[in-house]
C-alpha positions as CSV (number, residue, x, y, z in Angstrom):
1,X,-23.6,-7.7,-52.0
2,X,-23.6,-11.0,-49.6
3,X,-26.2,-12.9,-49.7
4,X,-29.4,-12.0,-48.0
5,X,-27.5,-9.3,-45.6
6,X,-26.4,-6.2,-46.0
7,X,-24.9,-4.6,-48.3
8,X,-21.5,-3.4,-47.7
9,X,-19.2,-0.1,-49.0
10,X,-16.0,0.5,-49.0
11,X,-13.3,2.5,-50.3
12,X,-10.3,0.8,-52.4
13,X,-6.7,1.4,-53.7
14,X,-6.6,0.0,-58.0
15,X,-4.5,1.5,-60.7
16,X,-5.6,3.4,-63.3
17,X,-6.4,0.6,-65.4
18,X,-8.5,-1.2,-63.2
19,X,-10.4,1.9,-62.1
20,X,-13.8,1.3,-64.2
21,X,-14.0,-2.7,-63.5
22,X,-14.0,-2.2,-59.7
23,X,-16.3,0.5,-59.9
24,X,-18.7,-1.6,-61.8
25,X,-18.5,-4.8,-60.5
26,X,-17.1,-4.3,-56.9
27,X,-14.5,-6.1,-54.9
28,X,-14.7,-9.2,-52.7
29,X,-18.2,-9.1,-52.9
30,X,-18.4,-5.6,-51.9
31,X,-19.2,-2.4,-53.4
32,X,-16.7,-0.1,-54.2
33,X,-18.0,3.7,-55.1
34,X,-15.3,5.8,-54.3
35,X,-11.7,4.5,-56.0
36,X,-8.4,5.9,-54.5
37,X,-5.8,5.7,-58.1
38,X,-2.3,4.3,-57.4
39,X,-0.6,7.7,-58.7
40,X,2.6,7.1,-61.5
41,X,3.7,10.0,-61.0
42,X,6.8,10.5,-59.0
43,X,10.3,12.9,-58.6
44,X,12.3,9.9,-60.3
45,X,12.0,12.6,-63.4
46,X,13.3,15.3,-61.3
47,X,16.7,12.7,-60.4
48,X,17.0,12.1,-64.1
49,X,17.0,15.3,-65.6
50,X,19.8,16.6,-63.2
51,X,21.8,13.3,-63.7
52,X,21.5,14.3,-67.5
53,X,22.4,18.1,-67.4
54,X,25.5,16.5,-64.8
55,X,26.3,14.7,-67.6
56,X,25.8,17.2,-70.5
57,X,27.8,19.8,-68.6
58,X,31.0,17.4,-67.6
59,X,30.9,16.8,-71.4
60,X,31.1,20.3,-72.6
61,X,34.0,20.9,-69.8
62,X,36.0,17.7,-70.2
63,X,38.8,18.4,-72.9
64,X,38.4,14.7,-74.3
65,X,36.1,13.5,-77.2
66,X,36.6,9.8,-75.3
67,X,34.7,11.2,-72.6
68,X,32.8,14.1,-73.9
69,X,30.7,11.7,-76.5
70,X,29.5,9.5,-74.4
71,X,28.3,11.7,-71.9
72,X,26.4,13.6,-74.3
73,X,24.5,10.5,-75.6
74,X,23.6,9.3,-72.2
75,X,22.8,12.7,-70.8
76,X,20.3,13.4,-73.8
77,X,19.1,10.1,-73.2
78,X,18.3,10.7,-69.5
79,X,16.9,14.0,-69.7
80,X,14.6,13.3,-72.5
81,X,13.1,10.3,-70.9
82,X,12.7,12.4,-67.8
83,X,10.9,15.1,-69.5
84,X,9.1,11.9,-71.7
85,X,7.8,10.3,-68.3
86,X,6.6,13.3,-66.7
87,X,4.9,14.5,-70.2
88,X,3.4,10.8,-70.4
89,X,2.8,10.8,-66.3
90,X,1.0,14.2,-66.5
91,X,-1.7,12.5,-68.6
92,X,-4.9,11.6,-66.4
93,X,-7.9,9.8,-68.2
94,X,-11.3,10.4,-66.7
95,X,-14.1,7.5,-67.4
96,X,-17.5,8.1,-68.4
97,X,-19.8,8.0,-65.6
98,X,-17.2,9.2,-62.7
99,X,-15.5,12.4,-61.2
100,X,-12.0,12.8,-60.9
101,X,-11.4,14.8,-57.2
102,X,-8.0,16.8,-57.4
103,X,-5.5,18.0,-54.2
104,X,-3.0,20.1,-54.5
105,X,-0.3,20.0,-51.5
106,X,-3.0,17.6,-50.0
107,X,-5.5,19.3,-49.9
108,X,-8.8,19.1,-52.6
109,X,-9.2,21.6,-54.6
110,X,-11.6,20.5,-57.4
111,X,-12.8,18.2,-59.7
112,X,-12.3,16.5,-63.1
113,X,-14.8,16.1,-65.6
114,X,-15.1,12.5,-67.8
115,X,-12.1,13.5,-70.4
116,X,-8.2,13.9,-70.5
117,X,-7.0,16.5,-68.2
118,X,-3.0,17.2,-67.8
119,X,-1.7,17.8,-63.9
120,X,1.9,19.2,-64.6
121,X,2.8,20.0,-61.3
122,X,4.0,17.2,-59.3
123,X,2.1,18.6,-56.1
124,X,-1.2,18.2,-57.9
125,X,-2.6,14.5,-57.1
126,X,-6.3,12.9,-58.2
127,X,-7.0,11.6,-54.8
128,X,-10.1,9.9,-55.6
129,X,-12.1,8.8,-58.7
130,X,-16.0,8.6,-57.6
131,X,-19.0,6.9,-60.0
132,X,-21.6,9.9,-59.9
133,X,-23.5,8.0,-62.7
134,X,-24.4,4.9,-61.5
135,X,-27.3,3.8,-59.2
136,X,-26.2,2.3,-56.4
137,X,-28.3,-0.8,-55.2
138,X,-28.4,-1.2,-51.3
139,X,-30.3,-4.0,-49.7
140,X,-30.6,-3.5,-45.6
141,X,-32.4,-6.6,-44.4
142,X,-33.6,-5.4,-40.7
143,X,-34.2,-8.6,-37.9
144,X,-36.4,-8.7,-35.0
145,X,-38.8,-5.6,-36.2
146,X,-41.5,-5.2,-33.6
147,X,-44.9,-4.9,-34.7
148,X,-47.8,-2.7,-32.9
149,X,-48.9,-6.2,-30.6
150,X,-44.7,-6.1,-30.2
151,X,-44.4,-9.2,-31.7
152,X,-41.0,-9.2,-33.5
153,X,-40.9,-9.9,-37.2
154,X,-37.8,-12.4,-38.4
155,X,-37.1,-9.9,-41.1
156,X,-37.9,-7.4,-43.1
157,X,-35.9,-6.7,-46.5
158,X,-35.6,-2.9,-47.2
159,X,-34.2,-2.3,-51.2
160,X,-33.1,1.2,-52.3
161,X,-30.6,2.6,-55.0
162,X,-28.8,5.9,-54.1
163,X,-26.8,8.3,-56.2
164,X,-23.7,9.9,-55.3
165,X,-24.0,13.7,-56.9
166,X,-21.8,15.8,-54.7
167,X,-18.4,13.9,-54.6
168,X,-16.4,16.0,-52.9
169,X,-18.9,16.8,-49.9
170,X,-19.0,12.6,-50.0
171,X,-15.5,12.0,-49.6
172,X,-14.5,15.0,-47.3
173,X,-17.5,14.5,-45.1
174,X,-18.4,10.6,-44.5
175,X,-16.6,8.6,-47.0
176,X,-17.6,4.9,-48.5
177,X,-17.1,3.0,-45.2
178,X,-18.5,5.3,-42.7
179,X,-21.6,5.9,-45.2
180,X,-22.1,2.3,-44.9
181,X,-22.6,2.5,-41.1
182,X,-24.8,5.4,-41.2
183,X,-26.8,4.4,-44.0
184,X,-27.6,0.9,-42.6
185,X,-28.5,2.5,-39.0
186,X,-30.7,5.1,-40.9
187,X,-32.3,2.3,-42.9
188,X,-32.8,0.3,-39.9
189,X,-34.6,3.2,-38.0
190,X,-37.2,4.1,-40.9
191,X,-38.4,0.1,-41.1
192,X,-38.9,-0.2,-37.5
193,X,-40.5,2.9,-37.1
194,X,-42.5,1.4,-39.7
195,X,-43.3,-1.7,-38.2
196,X,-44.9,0.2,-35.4
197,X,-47.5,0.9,-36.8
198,X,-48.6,-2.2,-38.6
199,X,-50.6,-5.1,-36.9
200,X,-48.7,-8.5,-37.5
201,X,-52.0,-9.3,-39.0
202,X,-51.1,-7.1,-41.5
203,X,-47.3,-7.0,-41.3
204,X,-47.2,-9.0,-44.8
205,X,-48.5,-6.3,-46.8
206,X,-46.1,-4.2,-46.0
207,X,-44.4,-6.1,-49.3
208,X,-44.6,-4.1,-52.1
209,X,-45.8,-1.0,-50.0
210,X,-45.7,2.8,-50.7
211,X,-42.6,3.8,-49.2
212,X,-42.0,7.2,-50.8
213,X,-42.0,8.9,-46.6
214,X,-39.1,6.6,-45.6
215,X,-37.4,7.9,-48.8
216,X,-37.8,11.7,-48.7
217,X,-36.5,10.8,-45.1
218,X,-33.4,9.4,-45.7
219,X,-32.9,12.0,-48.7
220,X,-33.3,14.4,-45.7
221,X,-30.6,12.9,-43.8
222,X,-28.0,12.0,-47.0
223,X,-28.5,15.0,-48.6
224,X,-25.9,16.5,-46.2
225,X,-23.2,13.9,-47.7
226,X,-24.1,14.4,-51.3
227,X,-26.2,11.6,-51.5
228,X,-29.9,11.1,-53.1
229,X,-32.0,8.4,-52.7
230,X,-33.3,7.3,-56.2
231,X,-35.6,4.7,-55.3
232,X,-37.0,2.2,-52.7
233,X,-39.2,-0.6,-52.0
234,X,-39.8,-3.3,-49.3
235,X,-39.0,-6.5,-51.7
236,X,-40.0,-9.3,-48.6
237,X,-41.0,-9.6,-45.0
238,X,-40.4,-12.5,-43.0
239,X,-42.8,-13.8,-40.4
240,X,-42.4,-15.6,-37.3
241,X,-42.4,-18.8,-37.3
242,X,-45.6,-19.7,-35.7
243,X,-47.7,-17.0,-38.0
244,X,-45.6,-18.8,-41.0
245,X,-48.1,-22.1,-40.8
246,X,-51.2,-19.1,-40.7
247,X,-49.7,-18.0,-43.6
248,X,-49.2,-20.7,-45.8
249,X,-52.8,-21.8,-44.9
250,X,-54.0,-18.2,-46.1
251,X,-51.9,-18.6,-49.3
252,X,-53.4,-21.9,-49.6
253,X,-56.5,-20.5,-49.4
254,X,-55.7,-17.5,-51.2
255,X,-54.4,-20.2,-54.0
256,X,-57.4,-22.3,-53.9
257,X,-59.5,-19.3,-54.0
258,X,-57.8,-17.9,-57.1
259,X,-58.0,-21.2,-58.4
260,X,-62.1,-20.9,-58.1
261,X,-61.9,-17.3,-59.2
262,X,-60.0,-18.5,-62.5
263,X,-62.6,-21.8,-62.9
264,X,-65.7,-19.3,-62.4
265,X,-64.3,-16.6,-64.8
266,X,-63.7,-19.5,-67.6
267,X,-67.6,-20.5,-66.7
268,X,-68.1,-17.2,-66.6
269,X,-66.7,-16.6,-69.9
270,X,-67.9,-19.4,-71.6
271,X,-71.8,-18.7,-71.0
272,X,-71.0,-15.2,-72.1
273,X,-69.7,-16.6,-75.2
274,X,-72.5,-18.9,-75.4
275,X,-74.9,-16.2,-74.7
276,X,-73.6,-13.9,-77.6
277,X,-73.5,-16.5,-79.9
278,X,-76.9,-17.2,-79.1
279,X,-77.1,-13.1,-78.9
280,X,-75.8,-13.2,-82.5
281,X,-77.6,-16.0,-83.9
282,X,-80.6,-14.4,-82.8
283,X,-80.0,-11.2,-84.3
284,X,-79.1,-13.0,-87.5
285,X,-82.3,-14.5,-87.5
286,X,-84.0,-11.2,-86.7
287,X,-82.3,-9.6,-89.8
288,X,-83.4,-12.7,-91.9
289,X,-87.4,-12.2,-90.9
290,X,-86.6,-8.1,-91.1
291,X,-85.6,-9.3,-94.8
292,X,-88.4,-11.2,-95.2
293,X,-90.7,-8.8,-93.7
294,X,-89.7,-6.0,-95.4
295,X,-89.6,-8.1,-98.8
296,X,-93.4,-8.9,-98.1
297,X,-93.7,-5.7,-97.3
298,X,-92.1,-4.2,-100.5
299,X,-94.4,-6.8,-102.5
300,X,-97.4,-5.7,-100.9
301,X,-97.0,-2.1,-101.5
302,X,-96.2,-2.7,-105.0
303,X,-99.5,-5.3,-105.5
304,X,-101.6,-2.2,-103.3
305,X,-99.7,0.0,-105.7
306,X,-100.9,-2.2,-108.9
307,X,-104.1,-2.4,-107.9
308,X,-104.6,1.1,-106.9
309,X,-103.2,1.9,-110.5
310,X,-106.0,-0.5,-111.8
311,X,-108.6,1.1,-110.3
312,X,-107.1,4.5,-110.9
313,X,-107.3,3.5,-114.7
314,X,-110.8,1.6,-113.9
315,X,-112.1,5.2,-112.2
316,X,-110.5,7.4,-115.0
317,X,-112.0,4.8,-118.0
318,X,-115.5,4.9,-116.3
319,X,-115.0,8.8,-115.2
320,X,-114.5,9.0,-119.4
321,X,-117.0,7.3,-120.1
322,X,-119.5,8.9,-117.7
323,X,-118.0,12.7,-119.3
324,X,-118.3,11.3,-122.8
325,X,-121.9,10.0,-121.9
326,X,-122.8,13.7,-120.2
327,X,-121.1,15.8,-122.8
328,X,-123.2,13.5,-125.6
329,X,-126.5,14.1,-123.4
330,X,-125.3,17.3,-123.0
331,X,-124.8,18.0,-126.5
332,X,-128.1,16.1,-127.2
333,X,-129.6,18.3,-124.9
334,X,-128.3,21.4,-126.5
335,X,-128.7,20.3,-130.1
336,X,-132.8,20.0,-128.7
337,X,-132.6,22.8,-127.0
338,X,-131.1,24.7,-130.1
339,X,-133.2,22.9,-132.4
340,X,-136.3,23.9,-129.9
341,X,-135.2,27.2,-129.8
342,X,-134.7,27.3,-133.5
343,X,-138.7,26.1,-134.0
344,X,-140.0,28.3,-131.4
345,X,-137.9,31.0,-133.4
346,X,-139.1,30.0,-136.5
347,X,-143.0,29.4,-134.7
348,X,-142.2,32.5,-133.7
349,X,-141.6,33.9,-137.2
350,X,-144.0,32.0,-138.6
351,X,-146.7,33.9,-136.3
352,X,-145.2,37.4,-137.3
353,X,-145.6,36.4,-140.3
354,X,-149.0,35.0,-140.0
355,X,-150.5,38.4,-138.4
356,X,-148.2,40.1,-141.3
357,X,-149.8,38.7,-143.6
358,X,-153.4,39.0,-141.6
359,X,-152.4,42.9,-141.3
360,X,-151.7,42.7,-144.4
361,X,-155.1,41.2,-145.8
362,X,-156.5,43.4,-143.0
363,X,-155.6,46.6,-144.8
364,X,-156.4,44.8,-148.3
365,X,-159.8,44.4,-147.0
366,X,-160.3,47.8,-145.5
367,X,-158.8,49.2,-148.5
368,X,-161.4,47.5,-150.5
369,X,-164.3,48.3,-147.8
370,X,-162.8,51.7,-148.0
371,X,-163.1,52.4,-151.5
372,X,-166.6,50.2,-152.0
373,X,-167.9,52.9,-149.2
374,X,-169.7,55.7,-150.3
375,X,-167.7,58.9,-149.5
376,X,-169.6,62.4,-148.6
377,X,-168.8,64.8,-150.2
378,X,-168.8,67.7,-147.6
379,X,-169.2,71.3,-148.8
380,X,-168.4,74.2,-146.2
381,X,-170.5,77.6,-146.6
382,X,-170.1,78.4,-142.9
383,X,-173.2,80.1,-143.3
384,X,-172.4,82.7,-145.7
385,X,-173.2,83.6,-148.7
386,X,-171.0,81.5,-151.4
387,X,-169.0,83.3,-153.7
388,X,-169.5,83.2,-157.1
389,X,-166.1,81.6,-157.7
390,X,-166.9,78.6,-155.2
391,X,-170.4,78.0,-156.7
392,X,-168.6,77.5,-160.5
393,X,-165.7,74.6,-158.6
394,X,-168.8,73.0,-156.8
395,X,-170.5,72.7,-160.2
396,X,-167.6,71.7,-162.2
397,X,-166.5,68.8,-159.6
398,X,-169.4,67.6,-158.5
399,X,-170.5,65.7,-161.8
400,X,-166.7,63.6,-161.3
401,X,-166.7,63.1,-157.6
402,X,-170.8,61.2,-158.2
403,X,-168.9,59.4,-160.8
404,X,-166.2,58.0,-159.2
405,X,-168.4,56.8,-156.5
406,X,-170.4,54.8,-158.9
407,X,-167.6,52.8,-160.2
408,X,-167.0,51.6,-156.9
């Protein structure tokens, strides 16, 4: 690449050796895709082995063994380094990374995989050697870009990387120089149709902007050559001159500005540190008392508990006492009661016993009234006549019963 201008392609004639360093690194300060091999292989072989069999077969006719020797050694010798040079010239080495494109009478007829391949026919030729691997960088600085107001930007840098993946439609169809030509008029198309459309008030943003519909549009016009865009970006835009002074005064201000924002983030930062740690020390302190409170806390439940197990033992001791005082007045009162009922029972029996006893002397005394008392002695005729059987009882127990009654 040359400096800050384009980029520039071309094809280039190396030998095999140096195939892989000028596909890498270019050549004069250009880059170098598509390689065109000096080819080693030639008829020289061809010359050789007839030289050798010419020799060989005026040996075998010549009648001498003056002649007939040495022309045996040096035909041997030529035809097997013939055969040796095409054997060793028939050997084609294929980097990593790049297509080998084979022709045969001149014209292509395929391709060669990264590898050894063997071409034994002289007609057949590697007419190219293409990187297919590598991602091309292309830088297409564009000058004198109008904007909308048609004010022309200095320049605007457009950066992309490109890979070759259909050699053979790249060199049949454009080739590395002419791809140059219509890649930089492509590029140049897409950036001022970009330019357009943006106000030179905003012309500088255009650095770093999405540029993803320039690139499916040149993949739209490469794809016909084999050629895919990877990747692109707009790296830097250059202003005119008189908007350059506007600009460095709005980076200057941009500058200072970001210089505040950074000075008011630390402030801002440090009062947020200051305020957690005040946040924290706080809510340290807040855990302390929560310790304390809920130590005072603790401590009061367990004197409230204490003294409400005192008083439950005062309340129990006194509720004793008060049942031990009402089951003795109770019992007290049921002894009396008992011993009440007991005199009342034995009043009562005493009473029974009294009228018993009264009864008793009762019937004693009517006993004895009834036996002091005179008893009649009543004799039943029914107004008849008496028998004479009654009459003689009557007079036998009538001197007893008058007896008896005088005793008492």
């Amino acid at each position: 690449m040359s400096g800050r201008g384009f980029s520039r392609m071309k094809e280039t004639v190396a030998a095999w050796q140096n195939i892989q360093q000028v596909l890498r690194s270019g050549e004069d300060g250009q880059l170098v895709p598509v390689v065109i091999p000096r080819d080693r292989r030639g008829f020289g072989w061809m010359f050789g082995v007839a030289l050798g069999l010419y020799l060989l077969s005026l040996a075998i006719f010549s009648g001498t063994l003056f002649i007939a020797i040495p022309a045996i050694v040096l035909g041997v010798l030529l035809v097997g380094g013939s055969l040796a040079s095409w054997i060793f010239g028939s050997i084609i080495e294929i980097e990593q990374g790049t297509t080998g494109i084979v022709s045969s009478y001149g014209k292509i007829s395929g391709t060669l995989a990264p590898g050894r391949h063997y071409l034994w026919w002289p007609w057949q030729k590697v007419e190219y050697v293409v990187d297919t691997a590598t991602e091309i960088p292309y830088t297409a600085p564009v000058l004198s870009c109008p904007t909308r107001e048609n004010v022309p930007l200095k320049s605007i840098e457009f950066f992309l990387k490109f890979k070759i993946e259909d050699p053979v439609a790249f060199v049949r169809k454009i080739g590395a120089s002419n791809f140059n030509v219509v890649l930089s008029s492509a590029v140049q198309d897409a950036i001022r149709q970009r330019s357009r459309v943006v106000s030179i008030e905003r012309a500088y943003d255009l650095r770093g902007s999405d540029v993803g519909d320039m690139q499916d549009l040149l993949n739209k016009q490469m794809q016909a050559y084999g050629v895919r865009i990877i990747g692109a970006n707009i790296p830097d835009v250059q202003l005119p001159d008189q908007y350059q002074q506007n600009l460095a005064t709005r980076e200057r201000v941009a500058k200072e500005l970001a210089a505040y924002e950074r000075t008011w983030e630390l402030t801002r930062k440090q009062r947020i540190d200051s305020l957690q740690t005040e946040i924290e020390r706080a809510r340290k302190q807040r855990d302390a008392r929560r310790v304390e409170v809920n130590a005072a806390v603790n401590k009061a439940r367990e004197d409230v508990a204490k003294m409400l197990q005192e008083r439950e033992t005062e309340a129990q001791r006194v509720r004793l006492e008060i049942e031990t005082r009402g089951r003795s007045a109770l019992k007290a009162a049921a002894n009396e009661a008992k011993a009440l009922q007991l005199l009342g029972q034995s009043y009562r029996d005493n009473q029974a016993v009294l009228r018993y006893e009264l009864a008793q002397q009762q019937l004693q005394v009517a006993e004895t009234l009834a036996r002091s008392a005179p008893r009649p002695i009543v004799v039943r005729t029914d107004g008849g006549d008496q028998s004479a059987l009654s009459t003689l009882l009557l007079a036998r127990l009538l001197p007893g019963v008058v007896e008896t009654n005088d005793e008492r």
